[in-house]
KEKE-383643 format. One record per residue (C-alpha): residue number from 0; residue in one letter; x, y, z. Coordinates in steps of 0.05 Angstrom, whole numbers, plus 5000, padded with zeros to 4 digits. Each point is the difference from the previous one (the first is absolute). Example, Ala and Ser with C-alpha at 12.3 -4.5 7.8 and 13.67 -1.06 7.14 Angstrom:
! residues 2
torpa sevo->0 | lolo->A | xx->5246 | yy->4910 | zz->5156
torpa sevo->1 | lolo->S | xx->5027 | yy->5069 | zz->4987
//
This chain:
! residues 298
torpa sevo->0 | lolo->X | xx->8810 | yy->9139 | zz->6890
torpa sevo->1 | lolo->X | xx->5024 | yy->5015 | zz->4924
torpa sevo->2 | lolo->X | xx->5046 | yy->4954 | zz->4969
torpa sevo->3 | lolo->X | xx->5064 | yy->5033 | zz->5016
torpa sevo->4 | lolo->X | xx->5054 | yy->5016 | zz->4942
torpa sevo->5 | lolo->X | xx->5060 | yy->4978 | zz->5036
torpa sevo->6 | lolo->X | xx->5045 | yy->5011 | zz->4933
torpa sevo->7 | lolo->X | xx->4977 | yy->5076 | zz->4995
torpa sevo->8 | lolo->X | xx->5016 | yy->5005 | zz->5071
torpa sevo->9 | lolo->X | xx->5067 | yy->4978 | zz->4995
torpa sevo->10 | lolo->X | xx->5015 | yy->5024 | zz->4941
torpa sevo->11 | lolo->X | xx->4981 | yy->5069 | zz->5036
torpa sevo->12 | lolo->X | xx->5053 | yy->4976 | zz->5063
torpa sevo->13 | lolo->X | xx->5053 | yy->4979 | zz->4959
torpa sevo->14 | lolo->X | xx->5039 | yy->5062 | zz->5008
torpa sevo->15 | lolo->X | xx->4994 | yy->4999 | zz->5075
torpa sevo->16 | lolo->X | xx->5034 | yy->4929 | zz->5009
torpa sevo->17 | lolo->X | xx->5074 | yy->4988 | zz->5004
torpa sevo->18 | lolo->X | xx->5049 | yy->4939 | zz->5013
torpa sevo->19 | lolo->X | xx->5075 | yy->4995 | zz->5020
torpa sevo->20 | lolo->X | xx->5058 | yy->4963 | zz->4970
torpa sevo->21 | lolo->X | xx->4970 | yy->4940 | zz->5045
torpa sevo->22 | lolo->X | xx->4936 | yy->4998 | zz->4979
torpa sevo->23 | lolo->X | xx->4959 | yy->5028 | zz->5061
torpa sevo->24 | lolo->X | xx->4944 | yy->5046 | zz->4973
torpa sevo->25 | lolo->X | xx->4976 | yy->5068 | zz->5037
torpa sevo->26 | lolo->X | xx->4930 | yy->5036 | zz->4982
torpa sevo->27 | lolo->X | xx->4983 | yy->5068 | zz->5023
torpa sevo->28 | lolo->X | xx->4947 | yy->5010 | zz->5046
torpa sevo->29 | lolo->X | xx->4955 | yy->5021 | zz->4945
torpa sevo->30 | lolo->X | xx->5014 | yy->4937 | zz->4960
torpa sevo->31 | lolo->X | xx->4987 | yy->4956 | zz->5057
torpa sevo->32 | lolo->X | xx->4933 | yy->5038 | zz->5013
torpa sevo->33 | lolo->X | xx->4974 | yy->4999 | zz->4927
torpa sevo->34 | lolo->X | xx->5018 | yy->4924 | zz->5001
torpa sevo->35 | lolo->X | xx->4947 | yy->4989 | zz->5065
torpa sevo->36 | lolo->X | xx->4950 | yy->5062 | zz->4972
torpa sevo->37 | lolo->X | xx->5009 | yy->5035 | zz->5067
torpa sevo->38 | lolo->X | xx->5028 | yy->5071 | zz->5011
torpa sevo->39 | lolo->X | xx->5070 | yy->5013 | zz->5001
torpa sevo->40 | lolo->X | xx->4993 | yy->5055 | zz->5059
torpa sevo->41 | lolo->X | xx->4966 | yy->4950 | zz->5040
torpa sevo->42 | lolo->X | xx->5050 | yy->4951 | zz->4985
torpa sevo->43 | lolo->X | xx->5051 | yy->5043 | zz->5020
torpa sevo->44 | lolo->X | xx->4977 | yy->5020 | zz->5058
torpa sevo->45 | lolo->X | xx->4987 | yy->4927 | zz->5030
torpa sevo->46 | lolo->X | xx->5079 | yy->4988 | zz->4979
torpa sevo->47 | lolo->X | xx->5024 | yy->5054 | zz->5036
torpa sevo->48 | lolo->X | xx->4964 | yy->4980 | zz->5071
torpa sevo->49 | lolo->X | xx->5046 | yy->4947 | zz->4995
torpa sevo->50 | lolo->X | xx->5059 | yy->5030 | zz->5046
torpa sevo->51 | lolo->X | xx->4933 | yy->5020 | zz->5046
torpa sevo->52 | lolo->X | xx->4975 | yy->4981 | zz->5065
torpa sevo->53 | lolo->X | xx->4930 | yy->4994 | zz->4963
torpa sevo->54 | lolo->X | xx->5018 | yy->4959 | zz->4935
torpa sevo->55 | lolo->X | xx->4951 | yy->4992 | zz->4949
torpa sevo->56 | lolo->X | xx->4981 | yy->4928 | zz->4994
torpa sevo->57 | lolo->X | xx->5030 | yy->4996 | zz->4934
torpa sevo->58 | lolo->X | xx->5072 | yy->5024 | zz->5017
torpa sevo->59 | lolo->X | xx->4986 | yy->4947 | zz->5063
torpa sevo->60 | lolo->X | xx->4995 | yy->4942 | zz->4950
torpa sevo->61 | lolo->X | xx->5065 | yy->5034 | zz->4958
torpa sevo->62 | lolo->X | xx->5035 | yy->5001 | zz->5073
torpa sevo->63 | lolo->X | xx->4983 | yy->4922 | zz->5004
torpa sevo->64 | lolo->X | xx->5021 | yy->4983 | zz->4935
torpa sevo->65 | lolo->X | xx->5060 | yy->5026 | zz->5022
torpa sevo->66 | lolo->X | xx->5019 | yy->5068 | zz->4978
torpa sevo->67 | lolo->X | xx->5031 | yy->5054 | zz->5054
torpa sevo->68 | lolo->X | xx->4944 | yy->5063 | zz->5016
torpa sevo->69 | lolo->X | xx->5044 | yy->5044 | zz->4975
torpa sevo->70 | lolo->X | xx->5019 | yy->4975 | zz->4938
torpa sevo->71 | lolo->X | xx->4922 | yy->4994 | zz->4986
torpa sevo->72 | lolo->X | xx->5006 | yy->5082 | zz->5015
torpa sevo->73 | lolo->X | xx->5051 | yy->5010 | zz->4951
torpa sevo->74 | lolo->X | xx->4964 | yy->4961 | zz->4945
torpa sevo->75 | lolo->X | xx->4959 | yy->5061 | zz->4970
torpa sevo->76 | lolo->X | xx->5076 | yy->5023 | zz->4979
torpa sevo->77 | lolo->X | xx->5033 | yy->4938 | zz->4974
torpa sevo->78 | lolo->X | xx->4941 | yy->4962 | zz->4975
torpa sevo->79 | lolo->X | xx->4965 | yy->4932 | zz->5026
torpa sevo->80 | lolo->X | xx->5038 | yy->4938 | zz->5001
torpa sevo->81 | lolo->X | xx->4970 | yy->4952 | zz->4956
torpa sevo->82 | lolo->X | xx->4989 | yy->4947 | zz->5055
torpa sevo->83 | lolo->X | xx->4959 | yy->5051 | zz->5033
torpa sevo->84 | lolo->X | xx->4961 | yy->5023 | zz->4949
torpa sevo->85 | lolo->X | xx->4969 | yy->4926 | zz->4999
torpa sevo->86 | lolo->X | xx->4987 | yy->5008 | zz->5074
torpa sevo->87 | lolo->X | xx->4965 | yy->5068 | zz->4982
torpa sevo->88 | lolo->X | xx->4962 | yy->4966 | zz->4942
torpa sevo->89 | lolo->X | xx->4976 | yy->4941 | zz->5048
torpa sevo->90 | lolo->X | xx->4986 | yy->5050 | zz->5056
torpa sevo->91 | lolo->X | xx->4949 | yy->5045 | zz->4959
torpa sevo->92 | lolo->X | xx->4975 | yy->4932 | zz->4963
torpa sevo->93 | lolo->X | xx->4980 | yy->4955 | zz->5062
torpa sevo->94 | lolo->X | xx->5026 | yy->5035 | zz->5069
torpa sevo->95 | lolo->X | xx->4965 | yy->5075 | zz->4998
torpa sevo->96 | lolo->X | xx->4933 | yy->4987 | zz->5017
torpa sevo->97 | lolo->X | xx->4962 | yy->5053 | zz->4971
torpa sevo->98 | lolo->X | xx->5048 | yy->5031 | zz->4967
torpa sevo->99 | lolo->X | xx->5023 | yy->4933 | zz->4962
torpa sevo->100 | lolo->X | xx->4996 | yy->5016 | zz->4914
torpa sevo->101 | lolo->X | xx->4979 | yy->4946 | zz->4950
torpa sevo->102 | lolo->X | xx->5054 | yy->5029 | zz->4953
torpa sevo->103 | lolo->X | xx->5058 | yy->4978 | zz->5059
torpa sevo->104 | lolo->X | xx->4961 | yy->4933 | zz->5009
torpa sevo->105 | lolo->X | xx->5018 | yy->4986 | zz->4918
torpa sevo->106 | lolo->X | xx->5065 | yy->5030 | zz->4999
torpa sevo->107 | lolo->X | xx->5024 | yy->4965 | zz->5060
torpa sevo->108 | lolo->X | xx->4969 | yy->4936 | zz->4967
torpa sevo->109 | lolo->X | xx->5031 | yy->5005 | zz->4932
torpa sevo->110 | lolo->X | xx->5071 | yy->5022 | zz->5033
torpa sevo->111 | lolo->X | xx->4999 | yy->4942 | zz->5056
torpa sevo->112 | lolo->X | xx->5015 | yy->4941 | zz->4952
torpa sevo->113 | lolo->X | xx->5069 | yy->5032 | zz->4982
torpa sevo->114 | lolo->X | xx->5016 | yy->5046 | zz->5046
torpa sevo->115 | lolo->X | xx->4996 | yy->5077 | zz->4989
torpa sevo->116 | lolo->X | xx->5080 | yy->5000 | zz->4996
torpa sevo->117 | lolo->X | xx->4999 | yy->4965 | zz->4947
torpa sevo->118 | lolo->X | xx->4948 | yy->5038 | zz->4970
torpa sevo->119 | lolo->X | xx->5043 | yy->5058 | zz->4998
torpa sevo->120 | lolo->X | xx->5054 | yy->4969 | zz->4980
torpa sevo->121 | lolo->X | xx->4960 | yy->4981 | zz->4940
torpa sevo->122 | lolo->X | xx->4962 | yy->5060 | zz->4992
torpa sevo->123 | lolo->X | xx->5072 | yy->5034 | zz->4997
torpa sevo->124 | lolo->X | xx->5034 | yy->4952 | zz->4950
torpa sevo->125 | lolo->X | xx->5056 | yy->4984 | zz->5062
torpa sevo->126 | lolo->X | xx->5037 | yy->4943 | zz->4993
torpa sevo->127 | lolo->X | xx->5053 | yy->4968 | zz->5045
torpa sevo->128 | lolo->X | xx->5066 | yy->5033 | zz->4986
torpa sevo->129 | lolo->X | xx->5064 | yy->4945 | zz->4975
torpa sevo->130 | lolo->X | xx->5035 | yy->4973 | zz->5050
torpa sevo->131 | lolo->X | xx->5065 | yy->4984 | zz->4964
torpa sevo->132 | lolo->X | xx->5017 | yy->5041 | zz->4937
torpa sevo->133 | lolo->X | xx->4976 | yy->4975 | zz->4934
torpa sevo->134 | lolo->X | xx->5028 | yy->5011 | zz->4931
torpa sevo->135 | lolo->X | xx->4932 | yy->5000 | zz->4968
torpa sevo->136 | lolo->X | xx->4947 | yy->5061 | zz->5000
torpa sevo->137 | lolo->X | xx->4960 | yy->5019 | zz->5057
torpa sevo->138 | lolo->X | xx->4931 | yy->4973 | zz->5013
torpa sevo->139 | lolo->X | xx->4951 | yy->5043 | zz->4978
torpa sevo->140 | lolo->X | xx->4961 | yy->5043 | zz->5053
torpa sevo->141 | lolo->X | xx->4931 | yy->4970 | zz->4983
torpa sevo->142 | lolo->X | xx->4987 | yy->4934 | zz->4983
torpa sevo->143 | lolo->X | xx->4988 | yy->4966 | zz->4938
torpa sevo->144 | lolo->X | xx->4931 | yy->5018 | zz->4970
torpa sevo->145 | lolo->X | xx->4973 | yy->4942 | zz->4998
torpa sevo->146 | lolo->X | xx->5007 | yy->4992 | zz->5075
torpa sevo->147 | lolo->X | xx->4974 | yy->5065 | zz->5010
torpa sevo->148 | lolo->X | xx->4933 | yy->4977 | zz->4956
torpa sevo->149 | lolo->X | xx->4995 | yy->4935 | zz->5046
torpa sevo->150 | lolo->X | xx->5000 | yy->5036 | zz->5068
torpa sevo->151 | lolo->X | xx->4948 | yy->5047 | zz->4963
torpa sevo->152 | lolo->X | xx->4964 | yy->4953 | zz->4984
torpa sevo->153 | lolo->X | xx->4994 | yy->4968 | zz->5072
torpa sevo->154 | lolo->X | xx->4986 | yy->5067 | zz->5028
torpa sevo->155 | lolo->X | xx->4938 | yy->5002 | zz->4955
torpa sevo->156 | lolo->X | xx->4976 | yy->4937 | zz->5018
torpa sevo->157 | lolo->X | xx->5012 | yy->5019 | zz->5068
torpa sevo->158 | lolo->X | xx->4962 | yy->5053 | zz->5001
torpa sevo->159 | lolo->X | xx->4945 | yy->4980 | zz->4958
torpa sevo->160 | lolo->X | xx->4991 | yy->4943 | zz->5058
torpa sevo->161 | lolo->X | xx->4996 | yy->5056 | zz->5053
torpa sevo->162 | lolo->X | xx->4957 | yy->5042 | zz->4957
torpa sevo->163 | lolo->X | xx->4942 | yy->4945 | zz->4993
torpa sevo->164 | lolo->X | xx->5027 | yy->4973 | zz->4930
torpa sevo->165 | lolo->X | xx->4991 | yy->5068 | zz->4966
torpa sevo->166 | lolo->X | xx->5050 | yy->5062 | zz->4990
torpa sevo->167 | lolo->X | xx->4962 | yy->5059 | zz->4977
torpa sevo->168 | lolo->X | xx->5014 | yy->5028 | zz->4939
torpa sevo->169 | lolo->X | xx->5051 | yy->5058 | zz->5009
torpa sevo->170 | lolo->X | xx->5037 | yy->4945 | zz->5044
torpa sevo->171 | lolo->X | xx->5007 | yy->4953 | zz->4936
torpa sevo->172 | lolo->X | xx->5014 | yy->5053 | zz->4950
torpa sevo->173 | lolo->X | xx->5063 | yy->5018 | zz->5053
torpa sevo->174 | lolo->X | xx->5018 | yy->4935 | zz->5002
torpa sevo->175 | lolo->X | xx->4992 | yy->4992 | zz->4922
torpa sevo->176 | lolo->X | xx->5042 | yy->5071 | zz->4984
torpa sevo->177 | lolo->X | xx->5056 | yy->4968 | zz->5058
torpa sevo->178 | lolo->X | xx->5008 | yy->4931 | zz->4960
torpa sevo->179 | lolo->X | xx->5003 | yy->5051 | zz->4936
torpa sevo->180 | lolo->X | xx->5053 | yy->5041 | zz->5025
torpa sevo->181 | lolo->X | xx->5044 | yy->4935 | zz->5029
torpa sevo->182 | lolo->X | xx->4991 | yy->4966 | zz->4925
torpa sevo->183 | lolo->X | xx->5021 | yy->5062 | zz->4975
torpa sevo->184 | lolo->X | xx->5059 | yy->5018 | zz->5042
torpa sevo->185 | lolo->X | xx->5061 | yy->4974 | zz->4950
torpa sevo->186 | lolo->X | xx->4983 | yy->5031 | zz->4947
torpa sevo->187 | lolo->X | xx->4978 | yy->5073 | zz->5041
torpa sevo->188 | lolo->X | xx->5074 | yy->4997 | zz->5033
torpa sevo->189 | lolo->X | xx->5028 | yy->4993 | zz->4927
torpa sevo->190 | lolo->X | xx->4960 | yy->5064 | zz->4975
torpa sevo->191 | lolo->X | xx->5021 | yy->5079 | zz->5024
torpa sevo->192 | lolo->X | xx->4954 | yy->5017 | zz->5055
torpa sevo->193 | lolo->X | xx->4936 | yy->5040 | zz->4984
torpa sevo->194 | lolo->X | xx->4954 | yy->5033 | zz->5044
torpa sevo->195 | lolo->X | xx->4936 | yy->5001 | zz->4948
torpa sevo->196 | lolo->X | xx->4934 | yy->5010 | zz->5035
torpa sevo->197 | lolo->X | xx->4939 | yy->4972 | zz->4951
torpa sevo->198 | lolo->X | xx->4937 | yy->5026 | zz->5036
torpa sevo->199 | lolo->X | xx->4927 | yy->4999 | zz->4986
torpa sevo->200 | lolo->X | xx->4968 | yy->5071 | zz->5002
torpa sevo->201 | lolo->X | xx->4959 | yy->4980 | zz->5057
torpa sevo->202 | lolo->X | xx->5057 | yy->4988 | zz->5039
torpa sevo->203 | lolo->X | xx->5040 | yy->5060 | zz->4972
torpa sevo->204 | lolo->X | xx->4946 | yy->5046 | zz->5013
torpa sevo->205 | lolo->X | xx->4990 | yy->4970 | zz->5074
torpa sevo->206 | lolo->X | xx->5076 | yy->4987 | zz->5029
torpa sevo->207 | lolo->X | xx->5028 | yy->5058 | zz->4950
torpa sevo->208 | lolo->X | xx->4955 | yy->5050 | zz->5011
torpa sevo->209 | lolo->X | xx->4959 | yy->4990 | zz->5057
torpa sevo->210 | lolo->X | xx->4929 | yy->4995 | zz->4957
torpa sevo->211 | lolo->X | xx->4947 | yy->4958 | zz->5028
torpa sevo->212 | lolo->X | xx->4968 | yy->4969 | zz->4936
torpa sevo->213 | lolo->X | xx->4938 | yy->4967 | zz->5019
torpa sevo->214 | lolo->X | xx->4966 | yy->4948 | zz->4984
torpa sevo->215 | lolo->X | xx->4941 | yy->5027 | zz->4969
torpa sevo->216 | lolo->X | xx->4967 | yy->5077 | zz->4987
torpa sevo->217 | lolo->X | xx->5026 | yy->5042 | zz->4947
torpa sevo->218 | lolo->X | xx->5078 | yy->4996 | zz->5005
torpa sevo->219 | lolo->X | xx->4996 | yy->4919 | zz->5011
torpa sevo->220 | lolo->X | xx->5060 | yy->4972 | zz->4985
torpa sevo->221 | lolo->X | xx->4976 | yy->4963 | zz->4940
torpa sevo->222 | lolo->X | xx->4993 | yy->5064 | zz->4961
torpa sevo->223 | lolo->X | xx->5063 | yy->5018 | zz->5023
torpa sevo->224 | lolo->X | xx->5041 | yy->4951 | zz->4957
torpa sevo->225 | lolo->X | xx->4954 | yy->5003 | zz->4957
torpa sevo->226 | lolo->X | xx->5024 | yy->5088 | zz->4992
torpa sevo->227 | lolo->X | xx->5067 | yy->4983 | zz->5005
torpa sevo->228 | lolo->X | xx->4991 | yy->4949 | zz->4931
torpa sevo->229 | lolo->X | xx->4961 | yy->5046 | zz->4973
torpa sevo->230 | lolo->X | xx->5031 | yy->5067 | zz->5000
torpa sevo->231 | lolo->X | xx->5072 | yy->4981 | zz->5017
torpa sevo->232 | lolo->X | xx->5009 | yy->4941 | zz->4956
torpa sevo->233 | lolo->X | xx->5081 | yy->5017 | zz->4991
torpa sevo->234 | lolo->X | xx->5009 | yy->4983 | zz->5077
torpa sevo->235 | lolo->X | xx->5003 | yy->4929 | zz->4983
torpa sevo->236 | lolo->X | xx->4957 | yy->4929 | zz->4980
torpa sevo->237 | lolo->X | xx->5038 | yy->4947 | zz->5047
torpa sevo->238 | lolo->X | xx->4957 | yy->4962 | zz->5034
torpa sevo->239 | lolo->X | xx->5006 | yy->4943 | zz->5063
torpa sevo->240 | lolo->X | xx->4964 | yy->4952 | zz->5038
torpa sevo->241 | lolo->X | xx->4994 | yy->5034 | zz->5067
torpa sevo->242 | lolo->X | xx->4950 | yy->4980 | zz->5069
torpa sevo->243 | lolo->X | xx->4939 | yy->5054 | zz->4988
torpa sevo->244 | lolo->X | xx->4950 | yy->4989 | zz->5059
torpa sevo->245 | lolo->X | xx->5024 | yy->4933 | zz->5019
torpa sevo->246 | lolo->X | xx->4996 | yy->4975 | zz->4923
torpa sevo->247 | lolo->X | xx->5065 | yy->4997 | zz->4945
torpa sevo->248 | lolo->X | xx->4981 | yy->5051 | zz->4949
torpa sevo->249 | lolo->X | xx->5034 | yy->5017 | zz->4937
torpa sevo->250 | lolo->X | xx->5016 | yy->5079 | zz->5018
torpa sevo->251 | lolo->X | xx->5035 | yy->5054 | zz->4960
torpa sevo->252 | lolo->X | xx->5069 | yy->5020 | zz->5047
torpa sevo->253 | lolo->X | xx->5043 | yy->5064 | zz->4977
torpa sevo->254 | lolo->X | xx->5073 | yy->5015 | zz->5009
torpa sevo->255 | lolo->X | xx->4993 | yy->5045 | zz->5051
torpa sevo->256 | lolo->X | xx->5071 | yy->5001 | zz->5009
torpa sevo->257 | lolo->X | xx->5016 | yy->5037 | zz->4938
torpa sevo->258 | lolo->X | xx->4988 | yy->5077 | zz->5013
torpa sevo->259 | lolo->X | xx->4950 | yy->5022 | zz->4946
torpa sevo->260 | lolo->X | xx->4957 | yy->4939 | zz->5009
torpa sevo->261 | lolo->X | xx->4996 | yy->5016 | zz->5075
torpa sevo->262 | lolo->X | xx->4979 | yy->5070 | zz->4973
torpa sevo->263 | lolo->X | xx->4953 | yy->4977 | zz->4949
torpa sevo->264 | lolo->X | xx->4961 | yy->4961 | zz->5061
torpa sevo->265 | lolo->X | xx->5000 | yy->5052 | zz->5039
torpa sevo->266 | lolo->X | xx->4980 | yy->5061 | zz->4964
torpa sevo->267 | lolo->X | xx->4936 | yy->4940 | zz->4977
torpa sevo->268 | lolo->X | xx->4979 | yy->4980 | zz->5055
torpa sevo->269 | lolo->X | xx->4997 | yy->5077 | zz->5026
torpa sevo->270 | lolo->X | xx->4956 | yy->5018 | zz->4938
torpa sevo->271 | lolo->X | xx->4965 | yy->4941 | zz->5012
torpa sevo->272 | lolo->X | xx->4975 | yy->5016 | zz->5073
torpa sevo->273 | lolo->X | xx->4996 | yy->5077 | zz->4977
torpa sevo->274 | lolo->X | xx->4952 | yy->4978 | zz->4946
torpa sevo->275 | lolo->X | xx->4921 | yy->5002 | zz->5030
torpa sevo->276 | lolo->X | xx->4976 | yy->4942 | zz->4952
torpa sevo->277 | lolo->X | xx->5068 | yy->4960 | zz->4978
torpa sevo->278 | lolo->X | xx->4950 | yy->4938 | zz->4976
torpa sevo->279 | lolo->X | xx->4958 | yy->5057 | zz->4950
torpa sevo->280 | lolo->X | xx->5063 | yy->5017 | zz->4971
torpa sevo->281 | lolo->X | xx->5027 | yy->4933 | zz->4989
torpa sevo->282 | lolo->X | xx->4936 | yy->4985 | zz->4956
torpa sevo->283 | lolo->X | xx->5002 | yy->5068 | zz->4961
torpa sevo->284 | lolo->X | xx->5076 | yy->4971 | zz->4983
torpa sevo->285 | lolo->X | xx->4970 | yy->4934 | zz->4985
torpa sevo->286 | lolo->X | xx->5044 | yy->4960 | zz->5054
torpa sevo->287 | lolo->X | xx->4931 | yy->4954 | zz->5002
torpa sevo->288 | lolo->X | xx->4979 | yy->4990 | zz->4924
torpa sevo->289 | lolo->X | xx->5028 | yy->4932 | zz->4986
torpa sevo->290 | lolo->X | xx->4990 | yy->4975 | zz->5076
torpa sevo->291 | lolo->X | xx->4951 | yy->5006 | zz->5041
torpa sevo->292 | lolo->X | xx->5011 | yy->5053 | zz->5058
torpa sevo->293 | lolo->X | xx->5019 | yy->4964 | zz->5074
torpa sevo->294 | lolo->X | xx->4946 | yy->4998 | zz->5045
torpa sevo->295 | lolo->X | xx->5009 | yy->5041 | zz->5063
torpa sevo->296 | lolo->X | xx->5036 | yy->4954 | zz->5059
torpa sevo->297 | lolo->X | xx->4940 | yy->4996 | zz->5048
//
């Protein structure tokens, strides 16, 4: 199997997990079924034989662990108890025969050693309420950052072990922009919240406007930055290190939160796929004279 991204994946949960004033954690169905990489309907449908005649063998081992049939039932409404959800993860990891998920296998070993309440908890900055009143100010909802940097750094030698030693490298540069963003957090609370978006055209022209740029032909993406430099130099010159193919590349990124830049892109990259040979243009305006022109991606 791939090495699986368990940050992206929970990152992608997140919303979909909740905890009470006590601490006990709840997951939706579809949380709990992105956790073990099985589907949600056919997670849902095993939960609600539980109040049947004919259980599915997974609300059977639920029922042993304890819970009543038709509390199982009513779980696709109030969410999955958090102890359960670590019977679900074990289930799909070791106990479903065929059906049984690598992905379930590692997040049921990565959650085991601390318990998936107290994952949540954690994920959800929850700490123990006061139990007599106190004079000085509340403790913070997440802990300190450096705590938060030492239990990410365990997870990544955790799952570097699982992973045979190695985490690919869209798995480090998560892990890298994740340590970035903790470091970063005091001084990001101090500062009025922004919602800038600095994208690459690539990326603008792809998840903005639904372009396909390929890899090589014509209208490769190489020549596309390469147009956008040359004939819409005002757009912008800021550039950042960002993962290209697997490799940290120096890139040029564009506000493309700012309304006339997102225009600028756009109306470019349109006359840039509209235009039959982009890469005879771009010598006639001499975007190649003091550089030799990029070889074609093979």
């Amino acid at each position: 199997m791939s090495q699986i991204e368990i940050a992206e994946i929970i990152e992608q949960i997140k919303q979909e997990i909740q905890i009470d004033a006590n601490g006990q954690g709840k997951a939706s169905v579809r949380a709990a079924a992105r956790l073990a990489n099985v589907n949600d309907a056919g997670l849902l449908r095993s939960l609600k034989t539980a109040a049947d005649i004919s259980r599915s063998k997974l609300a059977e081992r639920l029922i042993y662990k304890g819970f009543e049939g038709a509390e199982i039932k009513s779980w696709s409404e109030s969410g999955i108890p958090d102890v359960a959800v670590a019977t679900i993860l074990h289930y799909y990891g070791y106990e479903a025969g065929k059906r049984c998920t690598a992905q379930a296998k590692l997040a049921c070993e990565a959650f085991e050693s601390i318990g998936v309440r107290a994952w949540i908890q954690d994920l959800l900055g929850w700490t123990k309420p006061a139990t007599q009143p106190q004079e000085q100010p509340s403790t913070p909802a997440l802990p300190p950052v450096e705590q938060r940097l030492h239990t990410l750094v365990l997870a990544m030698k955790t799952l570097a072990e699982l992973t045979g030693g190695r985490l690919n490298p869209y798995m480090e540069q998560q892990f890298k922009d994740y340590a970035g963003n903790l470091l970063a957090e005091h001084d990001r609370k101090l500062l009025t919240p922004s919602e800038e978006r600095w994208l690459g055209v690539v990326n603008f022209a792809e998840s903005e406007l639904g372009k396909k740029v390929p890899l090589s032909g014509a209208h490769y993406r190489g020549h596309l930055g390469t147009w956008v430099r040359t004939f819409y130099p005002q757009l912008g010159d800021r550039q950042e290190t960002r993962l290209v193919n697997g490799v940290q590349q120096p890139i040029y990124v564009y506000a493309c939160h700012e309304p006339t830049v997102a225009a600028g892109l756009t109306k470019a990259i349109e006359e840039f796929f509209a235009h039959p040979s982009p890469g005879a243009a771009l010598r006639q305006a001499g975007a190649f004279a003091s550089k030799k022109e990029p070889a074609l991606a093979k």
